[in-house]
VEXLO-159990 format. One line per field, with one value per residue (C-alpha): residue number from 1; residue in three letters; z, x, y. Coordinates in steps of 0.05 Angstrom, whole numbers. Layout:
i [NUM;...];
aa [ALA;...];
c3 [Z;...];
c1 [X;...];
c2 [Y;...];
END
This chain:
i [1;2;3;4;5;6;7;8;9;10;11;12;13;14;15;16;17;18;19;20;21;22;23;24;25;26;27;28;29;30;31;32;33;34;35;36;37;38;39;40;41;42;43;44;45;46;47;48;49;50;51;52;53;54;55;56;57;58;59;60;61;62;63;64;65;66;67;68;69;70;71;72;73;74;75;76;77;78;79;80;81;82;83;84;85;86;87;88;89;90;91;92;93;94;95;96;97;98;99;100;101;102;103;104;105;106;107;108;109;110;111;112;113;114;115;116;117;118;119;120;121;122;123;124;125;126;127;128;129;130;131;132;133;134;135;136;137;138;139;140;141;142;143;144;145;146;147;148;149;150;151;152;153;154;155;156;157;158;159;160;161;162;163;164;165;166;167;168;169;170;171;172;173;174;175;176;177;178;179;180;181;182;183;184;185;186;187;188;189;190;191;192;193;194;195;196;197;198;199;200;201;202;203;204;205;206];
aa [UNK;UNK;UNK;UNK;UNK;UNK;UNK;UNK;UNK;UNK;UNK;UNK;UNK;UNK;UNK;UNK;UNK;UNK;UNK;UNK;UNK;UNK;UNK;UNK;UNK;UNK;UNK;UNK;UNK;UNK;UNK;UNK;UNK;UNK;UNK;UNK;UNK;UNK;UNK;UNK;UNK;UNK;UNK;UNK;UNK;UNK;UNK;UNK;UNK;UNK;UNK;UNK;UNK;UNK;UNK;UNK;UNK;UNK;UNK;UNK;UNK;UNK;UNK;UNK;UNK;UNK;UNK;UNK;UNK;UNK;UNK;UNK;UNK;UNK;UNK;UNK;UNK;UNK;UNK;UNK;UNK;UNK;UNK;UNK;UNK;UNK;UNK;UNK;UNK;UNK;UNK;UNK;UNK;UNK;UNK;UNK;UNK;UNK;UNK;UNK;UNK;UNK;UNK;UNK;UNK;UNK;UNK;UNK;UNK;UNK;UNK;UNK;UNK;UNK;UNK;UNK;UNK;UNK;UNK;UNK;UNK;UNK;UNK;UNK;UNK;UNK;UNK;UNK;UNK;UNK;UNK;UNK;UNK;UNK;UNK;UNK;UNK;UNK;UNK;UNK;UNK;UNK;UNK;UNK;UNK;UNK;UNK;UNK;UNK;UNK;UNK;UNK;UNK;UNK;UNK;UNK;UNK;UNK;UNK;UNK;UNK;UNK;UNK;UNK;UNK;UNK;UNK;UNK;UNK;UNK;UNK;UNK;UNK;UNK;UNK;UNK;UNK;UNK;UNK;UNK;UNK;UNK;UNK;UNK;UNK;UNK;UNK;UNK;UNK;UNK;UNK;UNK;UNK;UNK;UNK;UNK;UNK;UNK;UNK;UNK;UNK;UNK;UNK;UNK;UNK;UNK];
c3 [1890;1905;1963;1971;2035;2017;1981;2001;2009;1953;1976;1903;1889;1915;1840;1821;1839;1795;1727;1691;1617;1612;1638;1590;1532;1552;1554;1489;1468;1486;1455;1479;1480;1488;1545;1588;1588;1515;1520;1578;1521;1466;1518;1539;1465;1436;1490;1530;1513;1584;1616;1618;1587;1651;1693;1724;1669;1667;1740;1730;1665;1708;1756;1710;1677;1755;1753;1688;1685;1741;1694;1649;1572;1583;1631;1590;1524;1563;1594;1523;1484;1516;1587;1599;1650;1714;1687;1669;1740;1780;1735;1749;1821;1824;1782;1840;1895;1859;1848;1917;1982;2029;1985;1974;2057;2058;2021;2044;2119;2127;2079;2064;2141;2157;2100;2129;2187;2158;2183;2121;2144;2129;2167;2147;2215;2181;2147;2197;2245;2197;2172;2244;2261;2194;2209;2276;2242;2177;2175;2104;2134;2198;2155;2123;2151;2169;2111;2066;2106;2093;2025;2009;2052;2008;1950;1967;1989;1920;1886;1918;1900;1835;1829;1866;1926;1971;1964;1965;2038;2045;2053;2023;1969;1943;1888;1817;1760;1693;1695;1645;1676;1747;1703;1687;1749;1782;1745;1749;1827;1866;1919;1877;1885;1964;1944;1922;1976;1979;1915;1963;2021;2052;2031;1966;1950;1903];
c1 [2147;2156;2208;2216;2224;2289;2313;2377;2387;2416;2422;2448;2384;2417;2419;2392;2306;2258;2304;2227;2251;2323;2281;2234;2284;2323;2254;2251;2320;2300;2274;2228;2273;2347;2386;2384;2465;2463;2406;2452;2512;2469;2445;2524;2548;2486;2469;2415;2402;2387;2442;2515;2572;2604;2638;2565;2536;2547;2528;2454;2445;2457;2417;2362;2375;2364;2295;2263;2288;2237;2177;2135;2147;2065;2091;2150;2108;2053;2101;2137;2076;2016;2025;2012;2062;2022;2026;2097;2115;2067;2108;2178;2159;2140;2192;2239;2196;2215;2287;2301;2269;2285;2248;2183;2184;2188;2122;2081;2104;2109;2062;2008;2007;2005;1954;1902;1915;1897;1977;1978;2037;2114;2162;2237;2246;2208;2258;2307;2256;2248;2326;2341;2302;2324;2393;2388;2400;2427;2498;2493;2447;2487;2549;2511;2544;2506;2523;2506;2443;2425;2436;2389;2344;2344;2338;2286;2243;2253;2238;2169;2154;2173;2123;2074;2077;2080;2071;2120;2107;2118;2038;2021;1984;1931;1940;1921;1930;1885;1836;1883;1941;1909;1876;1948;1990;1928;1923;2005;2003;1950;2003;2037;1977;1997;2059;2008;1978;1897;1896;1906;1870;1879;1957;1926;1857;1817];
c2 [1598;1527;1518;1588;1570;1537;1592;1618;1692;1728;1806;1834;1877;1931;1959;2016;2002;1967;1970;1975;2001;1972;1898;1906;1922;1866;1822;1836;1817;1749;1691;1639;1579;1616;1608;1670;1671;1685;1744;1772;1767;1801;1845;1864;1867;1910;1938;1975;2042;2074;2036;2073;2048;2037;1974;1976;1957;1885;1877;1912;1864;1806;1835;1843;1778;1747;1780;1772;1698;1671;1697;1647;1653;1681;1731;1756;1755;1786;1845;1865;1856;1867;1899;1979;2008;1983;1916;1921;1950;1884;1840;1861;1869;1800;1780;1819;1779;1716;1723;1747;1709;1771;1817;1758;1756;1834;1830;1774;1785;1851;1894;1834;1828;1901;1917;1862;1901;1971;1997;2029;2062;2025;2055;2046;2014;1956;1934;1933;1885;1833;1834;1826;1766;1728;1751;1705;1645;1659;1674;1705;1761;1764;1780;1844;1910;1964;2000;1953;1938;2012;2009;1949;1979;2045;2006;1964;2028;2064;1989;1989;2064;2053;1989;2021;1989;2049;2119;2170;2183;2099;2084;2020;2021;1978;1942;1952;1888;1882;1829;1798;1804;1774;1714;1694;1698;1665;1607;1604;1610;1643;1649;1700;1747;1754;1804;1848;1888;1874;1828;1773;1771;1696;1690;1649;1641;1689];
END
């Protein structure tokens, strides 16, 4: 992402994991040149069928909304219409990785960094490291309690199962796209490929 870097943190992912078939339905909902506050309407009004009918429910639309928003009219048409489920889950990881610079630093400084290193192995101590050091001079972070910390933590852990990321036992995984799929996000940004472990090697290039 251009001026990720700039960024500011934004810590609500800490909703349910990847979201993959409520994002996709909701994907679908949406058309090509709306504005995403009136899919999230439609989306709240006809709702999605796996979500409950709960006070919740508004937040994880948003939250989904937050995600699926930083993908290319390509990669949306690409993820509702063409993508099998281990397209669907690189998308909305990437999409997750775009939306939220903690979770894009996770990846490209953490498990790109540890994968080139063959420390297959992600301890949830991990987490806590890099948190720490980008806590030191952010005062959004530094506010985070423990808790809360915890919880994202959790969150994020079950997100990168879920995308298949890491294993069960939290072993990074390498990386699976389609040709297709690859072809697209490279031409996009080739930076993108560094959130997924081993499709990247050189933080860019093919």
């Amino acid at each position: 992402m251009t001026g990720a870097d700039l960024q500011p943190y934004k810590m609500s992912f800490a909703v349910g994991g990847l979201l993959l078939n409520e994002s996709v339905e909701v994907a679908r909902m949406h058309a090509p040149s709306e504005a995403w506050d009136a899919t999230l309407r439609r989306a709240l009004e006809g709702g999605v069928t796996s979500l409950p009918k709960a006070a919740s429910r508004r937040r994880t639309l948003r939250e989904i909304v937050n995600r699926i928003s930083t993908l290319s009219d390509e990669e949306l048409g690409y993820l509702v219409q063409v993508a099998d489920r281990q397209d669907q889950q690189a998308l909305l990881w990437l999409a997750t990785c775009r939306a939220y610079r903690f979770v894009r630093e996770f990846a490209t400084e953490v498990i790109h960094e540890r994968f080139l290193s063959f420390q297959l192995d992600l301890p949830l101590e991990s987490f806590d490291v890099l948190f720490a050091a980008k806590a030191e001079w952010d005062e959004g972070l530094a506010g985070i309690s423990p808790t809360t910390r915890a919880k994202l933590r959790q969150v994020l852990f079950r997100m990168m199962r879920e995308a298949n990321v890491i294993s069960d036992d939290n072993r990074i995984l390498s990386a699976y796209v389609s040709p297709r799929l690859k072809a697209i996000l490279a031409e996009k940004n080739p930076r993108d490929l560094v959130v997924f472990p081993g499709l990247s090697r050189d933080g860019g290039a093919l």
